[in-house]
C-alpha positions as CSV (number, residue, x, y, z in Angstrom):
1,X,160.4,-4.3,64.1
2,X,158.0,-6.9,65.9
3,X,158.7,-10.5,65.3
4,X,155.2,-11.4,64.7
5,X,156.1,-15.4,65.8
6,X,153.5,-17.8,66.3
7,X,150.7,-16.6,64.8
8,X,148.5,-19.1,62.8
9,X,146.9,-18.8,59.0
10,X,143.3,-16.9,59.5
11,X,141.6,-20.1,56.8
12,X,143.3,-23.3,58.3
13,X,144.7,-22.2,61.7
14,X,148.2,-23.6,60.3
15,X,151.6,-22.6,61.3
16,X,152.7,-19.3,59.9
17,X,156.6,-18.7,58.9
18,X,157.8,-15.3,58.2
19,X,159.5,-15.2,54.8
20,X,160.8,-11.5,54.6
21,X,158.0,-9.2,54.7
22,X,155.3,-11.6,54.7
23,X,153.6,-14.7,56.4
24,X,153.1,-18.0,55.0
25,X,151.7,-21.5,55.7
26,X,152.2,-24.2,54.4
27,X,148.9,-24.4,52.3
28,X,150.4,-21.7,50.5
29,X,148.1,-18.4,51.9
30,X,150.4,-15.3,52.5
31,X,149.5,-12.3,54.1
32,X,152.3,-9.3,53.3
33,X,153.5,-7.3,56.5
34,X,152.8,-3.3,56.3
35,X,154.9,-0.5,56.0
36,X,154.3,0.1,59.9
37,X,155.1,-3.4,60.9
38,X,151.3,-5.1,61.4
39,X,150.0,-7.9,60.1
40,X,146.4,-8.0,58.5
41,X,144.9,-11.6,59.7
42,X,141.4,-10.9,59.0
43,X,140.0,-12.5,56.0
44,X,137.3,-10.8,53.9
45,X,135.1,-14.3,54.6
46,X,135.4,-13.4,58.3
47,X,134.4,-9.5,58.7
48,X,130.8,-9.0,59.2
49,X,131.1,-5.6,57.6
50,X,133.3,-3.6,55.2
51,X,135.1,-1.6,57.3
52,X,134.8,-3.4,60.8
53,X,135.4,-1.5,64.3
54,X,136.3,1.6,65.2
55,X,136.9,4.6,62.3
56,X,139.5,6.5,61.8
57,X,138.2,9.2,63.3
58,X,137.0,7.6,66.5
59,X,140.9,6.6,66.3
60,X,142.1,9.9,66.3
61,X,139.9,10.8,68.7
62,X,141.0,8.2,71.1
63,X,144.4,9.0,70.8
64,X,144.0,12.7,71.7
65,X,142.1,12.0,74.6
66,X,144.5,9.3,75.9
67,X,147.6,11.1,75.2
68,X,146.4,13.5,78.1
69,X,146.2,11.4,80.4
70,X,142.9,11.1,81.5
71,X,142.7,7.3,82.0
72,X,146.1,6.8,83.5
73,X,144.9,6.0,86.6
74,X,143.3,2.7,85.4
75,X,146.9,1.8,84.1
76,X,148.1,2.7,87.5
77,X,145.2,0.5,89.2
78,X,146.1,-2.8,86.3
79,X,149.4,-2.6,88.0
80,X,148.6,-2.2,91.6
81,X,146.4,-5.4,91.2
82,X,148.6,-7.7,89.1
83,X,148.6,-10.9,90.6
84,X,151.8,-12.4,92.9
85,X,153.0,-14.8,89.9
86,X,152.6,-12.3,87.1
87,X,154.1,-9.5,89.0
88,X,157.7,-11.6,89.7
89,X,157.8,-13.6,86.4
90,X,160.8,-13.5,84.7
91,X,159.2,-13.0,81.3
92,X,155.6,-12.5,80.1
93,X,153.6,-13.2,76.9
94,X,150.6,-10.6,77.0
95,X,147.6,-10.4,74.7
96,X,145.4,-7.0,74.5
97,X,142.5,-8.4,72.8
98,X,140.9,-5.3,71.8
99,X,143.6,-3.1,71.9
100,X,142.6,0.1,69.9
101,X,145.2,2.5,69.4
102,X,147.1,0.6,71.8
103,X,147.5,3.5,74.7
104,X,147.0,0.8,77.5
105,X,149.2,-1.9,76.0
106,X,151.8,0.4,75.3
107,X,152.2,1.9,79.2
108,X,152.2,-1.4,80.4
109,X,154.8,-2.9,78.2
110,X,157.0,0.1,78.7
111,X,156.2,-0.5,82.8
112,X,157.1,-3.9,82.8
113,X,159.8,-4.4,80.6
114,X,162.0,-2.6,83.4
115,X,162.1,-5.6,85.3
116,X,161.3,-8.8,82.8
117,X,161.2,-10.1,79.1
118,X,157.9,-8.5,78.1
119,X,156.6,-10.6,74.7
120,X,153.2,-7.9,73.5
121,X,150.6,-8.1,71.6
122,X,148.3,-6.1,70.5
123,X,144.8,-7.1,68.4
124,X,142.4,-5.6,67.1
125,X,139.3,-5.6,64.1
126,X,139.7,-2.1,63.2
127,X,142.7,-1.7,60.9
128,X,142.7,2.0,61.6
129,X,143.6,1.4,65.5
130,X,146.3,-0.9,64.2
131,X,147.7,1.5,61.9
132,X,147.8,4.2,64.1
133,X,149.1,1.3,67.1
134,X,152.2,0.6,65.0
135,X,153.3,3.3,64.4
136,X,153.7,4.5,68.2
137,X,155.7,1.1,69.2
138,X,157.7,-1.3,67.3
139,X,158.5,-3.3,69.7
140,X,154.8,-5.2,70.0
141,X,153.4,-7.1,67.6
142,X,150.1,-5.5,66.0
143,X,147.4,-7.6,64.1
144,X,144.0,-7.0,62.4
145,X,142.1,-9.9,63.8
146,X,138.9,-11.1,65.5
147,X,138.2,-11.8,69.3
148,X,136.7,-14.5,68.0
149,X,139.0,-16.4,65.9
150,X,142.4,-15.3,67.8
151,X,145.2,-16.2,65.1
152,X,147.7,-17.4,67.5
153,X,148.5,-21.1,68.9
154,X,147.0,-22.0,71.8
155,X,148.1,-21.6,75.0
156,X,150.7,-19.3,74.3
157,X,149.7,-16.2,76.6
158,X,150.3,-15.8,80.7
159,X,147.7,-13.0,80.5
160,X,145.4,-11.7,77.9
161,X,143.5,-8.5,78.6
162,X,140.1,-7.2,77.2
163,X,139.5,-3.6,77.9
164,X,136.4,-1.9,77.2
165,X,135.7,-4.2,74.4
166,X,134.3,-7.5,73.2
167,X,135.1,-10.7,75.3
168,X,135.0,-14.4,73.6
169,X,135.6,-16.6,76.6
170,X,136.2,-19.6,74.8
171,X,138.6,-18.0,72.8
172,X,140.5,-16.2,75.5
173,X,140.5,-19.7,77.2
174,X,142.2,-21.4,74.5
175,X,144.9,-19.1,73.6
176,X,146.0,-18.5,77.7
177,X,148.3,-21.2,79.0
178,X,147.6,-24.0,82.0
179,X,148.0,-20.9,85.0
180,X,147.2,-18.1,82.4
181,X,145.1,-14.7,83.7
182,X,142.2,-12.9,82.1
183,X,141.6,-9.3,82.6
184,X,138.8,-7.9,82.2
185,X,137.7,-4.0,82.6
186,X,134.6,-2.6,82.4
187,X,132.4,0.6,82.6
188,X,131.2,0.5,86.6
189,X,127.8,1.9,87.4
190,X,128.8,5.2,87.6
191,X,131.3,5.9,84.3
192,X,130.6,9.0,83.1
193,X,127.7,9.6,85.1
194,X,127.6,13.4,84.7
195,X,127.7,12.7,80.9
196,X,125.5,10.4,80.7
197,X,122.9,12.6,82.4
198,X,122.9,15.1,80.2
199,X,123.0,13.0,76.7
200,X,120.2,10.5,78.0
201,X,116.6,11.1,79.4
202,X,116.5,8.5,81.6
203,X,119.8,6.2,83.4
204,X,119.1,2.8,82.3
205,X,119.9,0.5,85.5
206,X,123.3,-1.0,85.6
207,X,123.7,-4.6,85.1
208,X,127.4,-6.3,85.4
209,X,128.5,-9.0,83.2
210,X,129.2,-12.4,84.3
211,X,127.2,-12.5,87.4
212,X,127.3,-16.1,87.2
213,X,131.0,-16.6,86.7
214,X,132.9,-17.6,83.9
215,X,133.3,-21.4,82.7
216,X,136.9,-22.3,82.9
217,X,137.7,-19.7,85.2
218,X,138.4,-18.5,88.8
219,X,137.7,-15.0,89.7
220,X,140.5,-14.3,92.2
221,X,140.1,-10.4,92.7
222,X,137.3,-8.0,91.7
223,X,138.0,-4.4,92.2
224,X,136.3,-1.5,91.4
225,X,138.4,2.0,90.8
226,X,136.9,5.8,90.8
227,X,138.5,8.3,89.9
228,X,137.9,11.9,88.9
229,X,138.6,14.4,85.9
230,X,137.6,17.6,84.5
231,X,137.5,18.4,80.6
232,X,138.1,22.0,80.4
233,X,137.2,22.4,76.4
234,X,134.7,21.8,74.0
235,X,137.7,19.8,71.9
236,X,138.3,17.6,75.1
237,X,134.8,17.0,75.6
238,X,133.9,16.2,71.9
239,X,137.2,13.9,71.7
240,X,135.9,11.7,74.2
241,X,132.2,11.7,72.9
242,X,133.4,10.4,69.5
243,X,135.7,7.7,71.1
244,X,132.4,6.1,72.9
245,X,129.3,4.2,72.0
246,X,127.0,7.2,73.3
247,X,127.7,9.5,70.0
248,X,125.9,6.8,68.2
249,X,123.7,5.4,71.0
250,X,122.6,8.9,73.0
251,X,119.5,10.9,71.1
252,X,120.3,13.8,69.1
253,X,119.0,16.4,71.6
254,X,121.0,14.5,74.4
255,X,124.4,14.7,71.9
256,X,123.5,18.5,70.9
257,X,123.5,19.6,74.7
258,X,126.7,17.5,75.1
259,X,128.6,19.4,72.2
260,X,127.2,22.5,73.7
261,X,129.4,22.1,77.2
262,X,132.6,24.4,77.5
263,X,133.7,22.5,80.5
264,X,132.4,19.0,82.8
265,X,134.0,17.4,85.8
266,X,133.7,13.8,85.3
267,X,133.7,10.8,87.5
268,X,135.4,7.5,86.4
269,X,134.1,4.1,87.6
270,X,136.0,0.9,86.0
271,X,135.6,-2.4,87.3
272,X,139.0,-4.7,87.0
273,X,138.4,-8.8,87.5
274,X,141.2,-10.9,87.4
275,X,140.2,-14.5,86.7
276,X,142.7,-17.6,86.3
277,X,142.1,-20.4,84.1
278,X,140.8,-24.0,85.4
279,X,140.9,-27.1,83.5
280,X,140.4,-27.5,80.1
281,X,136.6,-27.2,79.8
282,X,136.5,-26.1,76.2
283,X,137.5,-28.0,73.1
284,X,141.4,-27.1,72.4
């Protein structure tokens, strides 16, 4: 079982303690542990909708597709690119901030724990990616929570990563300590190009985040990493369409010719910035 250690009330940001199988602060809210080992740190008064993030479904299809291996190679690329001072550290406190089912967090941990203490944690605002997270790896701590209220103490991370998913800089900037890394990854130009052809009319013109920089951070290494793949069956093919924002964004014609395909070769294109943290530019 997870520790689940330093993780701060959702309504006061005040200390947890762990009293058995659940957390408490000292103004007396408690949130009980699950079976599976998570903890649920997202307060009713905080979700924007009943049943935030990803479905269970999309879950399950994200955990099919990723269990074959099809994305490896951007695990392989995180850890060809880890910085100097992460990659001989002794011990490391890392936070996936938009974790999902956990696939990424999990290889990682299980890679770098060979040579150092390796403190993981895993958050997310879908409570079905959590469920389905903790039960694949006890030894990370899994929480329901927000990007945007992080229920941890500040400054308690060496690197926090946000994969394919929402970034709240000042939030990620608070929670990393004085040296601490960001990692972001994103879509590149040409993900899923092939796809994309066929479920839109027209290729919108790619636009990268962050052009300007980042306040509080120094990008230190920007990479960009293709790969390619082939889904060979319609299952394959409908997994990953279900685990994306195209089988809600793309038309219905463009989907219906997508769920048509018996096979696609594929092209991968993920962008990987590392940024450091500079100063203390936001309120802490």
């Amino acid at each position: 079982m997870s520790n689940l250690e330093n993780l701060c009330c959702p309504l006061d940001q005040s200390v947890l303690q762990r009293q058995e199988r659940t957390l408490v602060c000292a103004h007396g809210h408690s949130f009980d542990i699950a079976k599976t080992g998570y903890i649920n740190l997202l307060p009713v008064q905080k979700k924007h909708s009943k049943d935030p993030g990803d479905s269970k479904e999309m879950v399950a299809s994200r955990r099919a597709f990723l269990s074959n291996g099809y994305y490896d190679p951007v695990i392989e690329a995180i850890i060809a690119s880890l910085p100097d001072s992460l990659a001989s550290a002794n011990r490391l406190d890392v936070l996936d901030a938009g974790c999902g089912e956990g696939h990424y967090l999990r290889q990682l941990t299980e890679h770098l724990s060979a040579a150092r203490e390796v403190s993981a944690v895993g958050l997310d605002i879908s409570k079905w990616a959590i469920t389905d997270a903790s039960k694949r790896s006890k030894s990370i701590d899994w929480i329901v929570g927000s990007n945007a209220h992080v229920p941890v103490a500040s400054g308690r991370f060496d690197w926090l990563i946000c994969a394919f998913g929402f970034p709240v800089i000042e939030e990620f900037h608070r929670v990393l300590n004085d040296a601490g890394y960001l990692l972001l990854i994103e879509s590149g130009a040409d993900h899923l190009i092939e796809l994309r052809k066929i479920l839109y009319p027209e290729i919108k013109p790619y636009r990268a985040t962050f052009l300007e920089g980042i306040e509080g951070f120094e990008l230190v290494l920007e990479k960009n990493h293709q790969f390619k793949f082939s889904l060979s069956t319609p299952e394959d093919i409908g997994q990953l369409l279900s685990m994306t924002p195209h089988i809600h964004k793309a038309p219905y014609e463009g989907r219906r010719a997508a769920q048509a395909l018996q096979q696609i070769d594929l092209t991968a294109d993920v962008k990987l910035r590392w940024y450091q943290k500079q100063g203390k530019t936001y309120a802490e």
